[in-house]
DRENDRENSE-861044 format. One line per field, with one value per residue: residue in three letters; x, y, z of N, C-alpha, C, CB in turn. Coordinates in nm, 3 decimals, decimal comma. Glycine has a CB too. Layout:
BEGIN
lovex	(ALA|...)
n_c1	(X|...)
n_c2	(Y|...)
n_c3	(Z|...)
ca_c1	(X|...)
ca_c2	(Y|...)
ca_c3	(Z|...)
c_c1	(X|...)
c_c2	(Y|...)
c_c3	(Z|...)
cb_c1	(X|...)
cb_c2	(Y|...)
cb_c3	(Z|...)
# end
This chain:
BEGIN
lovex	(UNK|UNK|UNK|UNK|UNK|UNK|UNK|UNK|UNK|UNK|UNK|UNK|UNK|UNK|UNK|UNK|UNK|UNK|UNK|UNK|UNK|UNK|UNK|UNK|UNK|UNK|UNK|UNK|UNK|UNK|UNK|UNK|UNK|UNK|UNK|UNK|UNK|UNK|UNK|UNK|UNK|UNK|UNK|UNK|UNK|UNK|UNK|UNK|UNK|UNK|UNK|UNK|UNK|UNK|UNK|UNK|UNK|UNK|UNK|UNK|UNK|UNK|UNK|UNK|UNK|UNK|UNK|UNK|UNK|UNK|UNK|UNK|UNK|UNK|UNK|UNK|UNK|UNK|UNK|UNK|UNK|UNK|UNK|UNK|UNK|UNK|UNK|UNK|UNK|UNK|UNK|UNK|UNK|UNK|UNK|UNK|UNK|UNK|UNK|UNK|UNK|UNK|UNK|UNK|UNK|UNK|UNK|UNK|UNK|UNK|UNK|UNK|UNK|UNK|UNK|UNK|UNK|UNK|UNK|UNK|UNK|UNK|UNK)
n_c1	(-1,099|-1,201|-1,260|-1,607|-1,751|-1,834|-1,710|-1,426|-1,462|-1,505|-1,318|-1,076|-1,182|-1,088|-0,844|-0,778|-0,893|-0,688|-0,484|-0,518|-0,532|-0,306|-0,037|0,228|0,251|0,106|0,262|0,448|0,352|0,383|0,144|0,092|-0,164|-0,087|0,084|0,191|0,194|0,402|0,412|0,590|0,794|0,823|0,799|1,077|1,285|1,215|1,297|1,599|1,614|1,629|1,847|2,058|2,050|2,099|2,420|2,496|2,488|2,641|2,878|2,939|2,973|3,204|3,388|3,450|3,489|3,478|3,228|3,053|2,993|2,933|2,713|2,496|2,459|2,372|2,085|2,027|1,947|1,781|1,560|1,487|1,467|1,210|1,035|0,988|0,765|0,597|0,528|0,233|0,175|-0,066|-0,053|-0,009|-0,200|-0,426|-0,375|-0,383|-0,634|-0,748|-0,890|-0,671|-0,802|-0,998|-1,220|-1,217|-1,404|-1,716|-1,758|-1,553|-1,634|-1,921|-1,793|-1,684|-1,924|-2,053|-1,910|-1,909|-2,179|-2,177|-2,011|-2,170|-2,386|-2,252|-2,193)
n_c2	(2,703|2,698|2,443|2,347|2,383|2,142|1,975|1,985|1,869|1,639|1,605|1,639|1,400|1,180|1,216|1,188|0,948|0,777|0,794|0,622|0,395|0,343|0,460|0,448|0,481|0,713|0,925|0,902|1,070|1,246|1,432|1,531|1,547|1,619|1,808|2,171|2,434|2,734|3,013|3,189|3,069|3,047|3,346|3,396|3,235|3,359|3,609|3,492|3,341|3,546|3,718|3,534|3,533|3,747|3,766|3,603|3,704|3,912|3,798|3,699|3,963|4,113|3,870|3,699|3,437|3,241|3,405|3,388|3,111|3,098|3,280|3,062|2,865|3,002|3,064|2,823|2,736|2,878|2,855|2,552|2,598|2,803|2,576|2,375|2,209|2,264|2,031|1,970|1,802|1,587|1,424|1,121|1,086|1,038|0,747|0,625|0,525|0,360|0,030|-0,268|-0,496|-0,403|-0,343|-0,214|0,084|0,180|0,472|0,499|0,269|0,428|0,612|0,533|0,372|0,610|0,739|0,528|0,565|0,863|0,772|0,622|0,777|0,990|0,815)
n_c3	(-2,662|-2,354|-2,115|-1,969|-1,659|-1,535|-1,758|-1,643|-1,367|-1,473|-1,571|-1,367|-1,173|-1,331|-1,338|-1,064|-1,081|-1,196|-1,111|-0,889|-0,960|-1,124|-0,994|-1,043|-1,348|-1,395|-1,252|-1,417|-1,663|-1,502|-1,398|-1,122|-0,878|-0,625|-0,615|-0,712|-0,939|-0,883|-0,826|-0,756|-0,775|-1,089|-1,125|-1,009|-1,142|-1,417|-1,407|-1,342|-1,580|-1,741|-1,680|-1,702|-2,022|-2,050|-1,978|-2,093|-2,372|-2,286|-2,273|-2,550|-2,669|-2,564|-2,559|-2,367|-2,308|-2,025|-1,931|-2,118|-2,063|-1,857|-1,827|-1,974|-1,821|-1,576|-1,684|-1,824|-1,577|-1,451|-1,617|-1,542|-1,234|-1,300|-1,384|-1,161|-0,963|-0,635|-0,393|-0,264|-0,032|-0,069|-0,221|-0,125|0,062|-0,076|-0,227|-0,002|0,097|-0,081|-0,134|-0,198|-0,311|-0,434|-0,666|-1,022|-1,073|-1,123|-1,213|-1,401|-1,621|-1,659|-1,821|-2,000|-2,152|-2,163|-2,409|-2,603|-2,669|-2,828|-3,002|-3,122|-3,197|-3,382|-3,599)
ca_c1	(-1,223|-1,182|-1,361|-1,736|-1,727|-1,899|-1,593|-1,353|-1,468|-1,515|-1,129|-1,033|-1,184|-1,035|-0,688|-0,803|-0,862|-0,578|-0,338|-0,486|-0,530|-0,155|0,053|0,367|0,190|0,079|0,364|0,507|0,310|0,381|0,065|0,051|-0,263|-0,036|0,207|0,135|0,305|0,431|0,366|0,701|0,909|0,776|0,917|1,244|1,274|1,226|1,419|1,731|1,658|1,656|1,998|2,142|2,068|2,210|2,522|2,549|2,535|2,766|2,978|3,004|2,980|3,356|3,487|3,500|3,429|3,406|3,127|2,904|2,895|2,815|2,522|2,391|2,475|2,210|2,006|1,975|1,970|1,681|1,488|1,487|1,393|1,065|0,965|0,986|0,637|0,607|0,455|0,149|0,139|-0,158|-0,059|-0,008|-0,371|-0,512|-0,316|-0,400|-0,804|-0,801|-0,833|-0,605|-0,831|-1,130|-1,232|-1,232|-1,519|-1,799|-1,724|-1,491|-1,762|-2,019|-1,785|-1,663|-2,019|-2,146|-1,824|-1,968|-2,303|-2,164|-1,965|-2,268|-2,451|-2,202|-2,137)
ca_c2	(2,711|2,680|2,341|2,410|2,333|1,976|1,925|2,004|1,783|1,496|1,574|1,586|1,261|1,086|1,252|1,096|0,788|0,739|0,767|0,550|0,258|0,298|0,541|0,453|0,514|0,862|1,016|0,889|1,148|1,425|1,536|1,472|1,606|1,651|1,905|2,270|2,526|2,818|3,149|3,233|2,959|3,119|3,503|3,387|3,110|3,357|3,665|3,413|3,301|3,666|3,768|3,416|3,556|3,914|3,717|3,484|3,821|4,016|3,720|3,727|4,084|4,081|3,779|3,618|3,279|3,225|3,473|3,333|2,998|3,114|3,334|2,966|2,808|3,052|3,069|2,660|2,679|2,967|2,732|2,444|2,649|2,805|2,454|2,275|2,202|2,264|1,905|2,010|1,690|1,606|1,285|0,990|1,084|0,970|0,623|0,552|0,496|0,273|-0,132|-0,337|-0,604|-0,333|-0,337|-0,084|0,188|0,193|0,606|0,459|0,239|0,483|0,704|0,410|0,385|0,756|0,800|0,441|0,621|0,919|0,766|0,511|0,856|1,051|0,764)
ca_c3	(-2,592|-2,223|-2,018|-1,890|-1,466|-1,575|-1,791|-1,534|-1,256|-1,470|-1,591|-1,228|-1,143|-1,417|-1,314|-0,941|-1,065|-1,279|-0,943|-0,771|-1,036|-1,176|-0,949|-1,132|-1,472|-1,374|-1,207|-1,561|-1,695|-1,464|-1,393|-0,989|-0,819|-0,490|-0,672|-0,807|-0,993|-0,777|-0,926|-0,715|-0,871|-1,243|-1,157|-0,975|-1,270|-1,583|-1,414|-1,350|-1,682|-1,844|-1,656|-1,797|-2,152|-2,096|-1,904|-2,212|-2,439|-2,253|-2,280|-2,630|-2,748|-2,488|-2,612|-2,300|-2,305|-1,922|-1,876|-2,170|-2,013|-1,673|-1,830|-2,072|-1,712|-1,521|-1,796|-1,791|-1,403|-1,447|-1,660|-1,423|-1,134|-1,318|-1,431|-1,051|-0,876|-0,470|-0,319|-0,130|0,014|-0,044|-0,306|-0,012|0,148|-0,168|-0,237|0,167|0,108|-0,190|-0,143|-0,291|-0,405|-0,491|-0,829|-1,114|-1,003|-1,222|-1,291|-1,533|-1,663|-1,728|-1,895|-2,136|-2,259|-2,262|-2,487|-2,687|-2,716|-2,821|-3,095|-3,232|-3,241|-3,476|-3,717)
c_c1	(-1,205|-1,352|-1,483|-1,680|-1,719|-1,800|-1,438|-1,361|-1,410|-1,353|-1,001|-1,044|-1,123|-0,888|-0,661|-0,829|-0,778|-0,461|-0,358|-0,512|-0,402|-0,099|0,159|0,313|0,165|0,153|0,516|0,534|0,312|0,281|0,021|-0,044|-0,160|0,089|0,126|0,197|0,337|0,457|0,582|0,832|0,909|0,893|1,058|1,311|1,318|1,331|1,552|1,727|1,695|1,816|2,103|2,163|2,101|2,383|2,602|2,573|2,623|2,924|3,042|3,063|3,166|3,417|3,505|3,440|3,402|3,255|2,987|2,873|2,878|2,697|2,455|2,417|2,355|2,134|1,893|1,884|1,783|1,541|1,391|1,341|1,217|0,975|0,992|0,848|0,699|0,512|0,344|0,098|0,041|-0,188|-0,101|-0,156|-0,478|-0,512|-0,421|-0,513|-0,818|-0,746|-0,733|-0,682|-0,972|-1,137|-1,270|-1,406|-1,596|-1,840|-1,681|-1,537|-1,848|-1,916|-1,765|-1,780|-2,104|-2,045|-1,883|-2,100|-2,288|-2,077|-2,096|-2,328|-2,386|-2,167|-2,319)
c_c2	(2,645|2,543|2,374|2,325|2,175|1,909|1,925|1,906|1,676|1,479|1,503|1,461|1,168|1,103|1,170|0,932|0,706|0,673|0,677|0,414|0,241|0,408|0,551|0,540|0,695|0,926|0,991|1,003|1,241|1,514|1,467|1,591|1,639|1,763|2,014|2,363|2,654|2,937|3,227|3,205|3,024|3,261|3,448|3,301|3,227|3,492|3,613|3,370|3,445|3,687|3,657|3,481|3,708|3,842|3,661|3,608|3,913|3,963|3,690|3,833|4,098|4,017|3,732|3,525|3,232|3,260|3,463|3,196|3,027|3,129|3,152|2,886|2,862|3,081|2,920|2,666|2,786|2,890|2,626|2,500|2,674|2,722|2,338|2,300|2,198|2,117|2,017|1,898|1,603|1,430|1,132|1,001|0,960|0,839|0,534|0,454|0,389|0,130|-0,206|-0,419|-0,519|-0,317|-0,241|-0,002|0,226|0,317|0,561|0,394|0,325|0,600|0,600|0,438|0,521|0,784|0,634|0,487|0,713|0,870|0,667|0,677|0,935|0,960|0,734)
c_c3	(-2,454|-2,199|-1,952|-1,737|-1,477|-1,602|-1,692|-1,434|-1,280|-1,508|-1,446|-1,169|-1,201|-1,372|-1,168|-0,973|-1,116|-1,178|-0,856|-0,853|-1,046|-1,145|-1,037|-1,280|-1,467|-1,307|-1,341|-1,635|-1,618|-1,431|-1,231|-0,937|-0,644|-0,510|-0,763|-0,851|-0,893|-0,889|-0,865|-0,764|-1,006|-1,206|-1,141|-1,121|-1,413|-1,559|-1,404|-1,485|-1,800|-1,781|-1,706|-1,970|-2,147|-2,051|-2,064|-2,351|-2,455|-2,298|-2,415|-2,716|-2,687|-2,573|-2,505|-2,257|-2,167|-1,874|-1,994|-2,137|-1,899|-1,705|-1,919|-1,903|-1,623|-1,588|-1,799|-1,636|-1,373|-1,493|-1,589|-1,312|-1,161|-1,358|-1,307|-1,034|-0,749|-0,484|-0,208|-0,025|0,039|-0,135|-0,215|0,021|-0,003|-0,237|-0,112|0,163|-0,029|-0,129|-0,195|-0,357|-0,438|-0,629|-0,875|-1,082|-1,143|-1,236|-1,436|-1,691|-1,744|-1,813|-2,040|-2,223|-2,253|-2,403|-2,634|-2,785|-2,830|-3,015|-3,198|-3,268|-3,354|-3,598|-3,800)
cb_c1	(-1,337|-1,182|-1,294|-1,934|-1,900|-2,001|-1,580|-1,380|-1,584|-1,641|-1,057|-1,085|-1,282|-1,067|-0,656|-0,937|-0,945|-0,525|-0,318|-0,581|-0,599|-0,125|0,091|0,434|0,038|-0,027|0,404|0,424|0,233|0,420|-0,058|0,188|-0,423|0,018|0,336|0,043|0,256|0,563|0,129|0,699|0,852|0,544|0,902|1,279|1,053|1,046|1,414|1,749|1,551|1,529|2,026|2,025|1,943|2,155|2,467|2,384|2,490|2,768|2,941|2,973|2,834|3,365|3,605|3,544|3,534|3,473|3,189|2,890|2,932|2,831|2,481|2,458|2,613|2,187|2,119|2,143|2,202|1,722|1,576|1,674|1,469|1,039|1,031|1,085|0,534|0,524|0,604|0,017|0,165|-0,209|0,111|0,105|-0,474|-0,517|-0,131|-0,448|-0,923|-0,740|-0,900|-0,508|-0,839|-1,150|-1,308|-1,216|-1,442|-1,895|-1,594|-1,418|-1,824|-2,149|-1,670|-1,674|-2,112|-2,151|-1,617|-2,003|-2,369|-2,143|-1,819|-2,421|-2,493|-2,100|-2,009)
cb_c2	(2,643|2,876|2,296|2,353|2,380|1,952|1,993|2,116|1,756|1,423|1,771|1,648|1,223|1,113|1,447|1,155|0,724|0,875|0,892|0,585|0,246|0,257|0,507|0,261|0,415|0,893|0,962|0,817|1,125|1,500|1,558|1,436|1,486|1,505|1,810|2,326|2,583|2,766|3,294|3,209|2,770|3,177|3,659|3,272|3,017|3,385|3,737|3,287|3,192|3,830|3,798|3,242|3,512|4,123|3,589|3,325|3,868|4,040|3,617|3,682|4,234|3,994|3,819|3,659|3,168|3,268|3,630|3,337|2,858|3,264|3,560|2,867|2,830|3,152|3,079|2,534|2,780|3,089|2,665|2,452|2,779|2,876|2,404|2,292|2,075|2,434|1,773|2,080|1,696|1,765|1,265|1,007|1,355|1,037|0,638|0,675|0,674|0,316|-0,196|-0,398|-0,782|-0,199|-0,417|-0,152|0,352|0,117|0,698|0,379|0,215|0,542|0,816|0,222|0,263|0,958|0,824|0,336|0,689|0,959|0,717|0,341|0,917|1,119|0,598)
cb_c3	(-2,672|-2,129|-1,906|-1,971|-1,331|-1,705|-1,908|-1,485|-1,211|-1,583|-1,625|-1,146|-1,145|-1,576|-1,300|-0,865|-1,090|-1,364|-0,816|-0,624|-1,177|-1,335|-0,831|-1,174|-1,486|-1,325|-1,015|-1,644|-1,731|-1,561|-1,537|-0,880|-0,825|-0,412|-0,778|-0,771|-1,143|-0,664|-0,823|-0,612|-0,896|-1,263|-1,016|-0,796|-1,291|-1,700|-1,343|-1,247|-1,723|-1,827|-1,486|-1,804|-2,240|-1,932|-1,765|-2,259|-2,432|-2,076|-2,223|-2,659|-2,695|-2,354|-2,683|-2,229|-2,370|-1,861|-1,843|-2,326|-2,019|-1,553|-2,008|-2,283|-1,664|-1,449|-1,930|-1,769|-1,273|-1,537|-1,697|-1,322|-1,106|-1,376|-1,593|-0,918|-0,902|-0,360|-0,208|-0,178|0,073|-0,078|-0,374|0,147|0,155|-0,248|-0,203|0,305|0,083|-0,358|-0,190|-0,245|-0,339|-0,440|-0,892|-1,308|-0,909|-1,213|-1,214|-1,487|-1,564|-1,620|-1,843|-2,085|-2,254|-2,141|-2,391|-2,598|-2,610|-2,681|-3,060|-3,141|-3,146|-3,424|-3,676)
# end
C-alpha cells in the first residue's frame, strides 16, 4: 500500500532531520537526500550486466575459462554501475543552515507523542 502525500512529507522531514542531527549516522544508512538514482545508470547497469551473463555462458558452454571470468567480471562490474547514485549536490546546502548549539526541533517532539498517543490508544 503506497504512502498518502501527508505520509510522504512527514517521511521526508524525518529523512531531513536525521542529516542534520547525525550526518555520519545517516550516510551510514545510505539514504542521502543529495543523491538520486539515475534511470541511465539502471539501463547501462543491467544491459552490462545481461552481456556479463551471456559472456559468462558462452564461457562455459566453450570451455574457456578466460572468457567466463571476463563475462562474471562485467557482470559484477554491470552490477556496480546500476547500483551507483549521481550527487545532485544538494547535501552540503542543508548541513550549512543548522546551529551547532541549536536544540532538537520540536517536529521531532510532536511526533514522539502523536506516536505515544497513538499507542496508549491501541492498547
Amino acid at each position: 500500500m503506497p504512502l498518502s502525500e501527508h505520509e510522504q512529507k512527514l517521511l521526508e522531514q524525518l529523512e531531513k532531520q536525521l542529516h542534520e542531527d547525525d550526518p555520519k549516522f545517516a550516510s551510514s544508512m545510505g539514504s542521502d537526500p543529495g543523491r538520486t538514482w539515475s534511470t541511465r545508470h539502471m539501463v547501462i547497469g543491467v544491459l552490462a550486466t545481461l552481456a556479463g551473463v551471456l559472456l559468462l555462458l558462452i564461457g562455459v558452454s566453450v570451455q574457456i575459462i578466460f572468457v567466463g571470468v571476463l563475462g562474471f567480471v562485467v557482470m559484477g562490474a554491470g552490477v556496480y554501475f546500476a547500483t551507483m547514485r549521481r550527487s545532485t549536490g544538494g547535501s552540503a546546502k542543508g548541513r550549512q543552515g543548522r546551529k551547532p548549539g541549536k536544540p532538537r526541533s520540536s517536529f521531532m517532539n510532536g511526533l514522539e507523542e502523536r506516536w505515544d498517543e497513538r499507542r496508549r490508544g491501541d492498547s
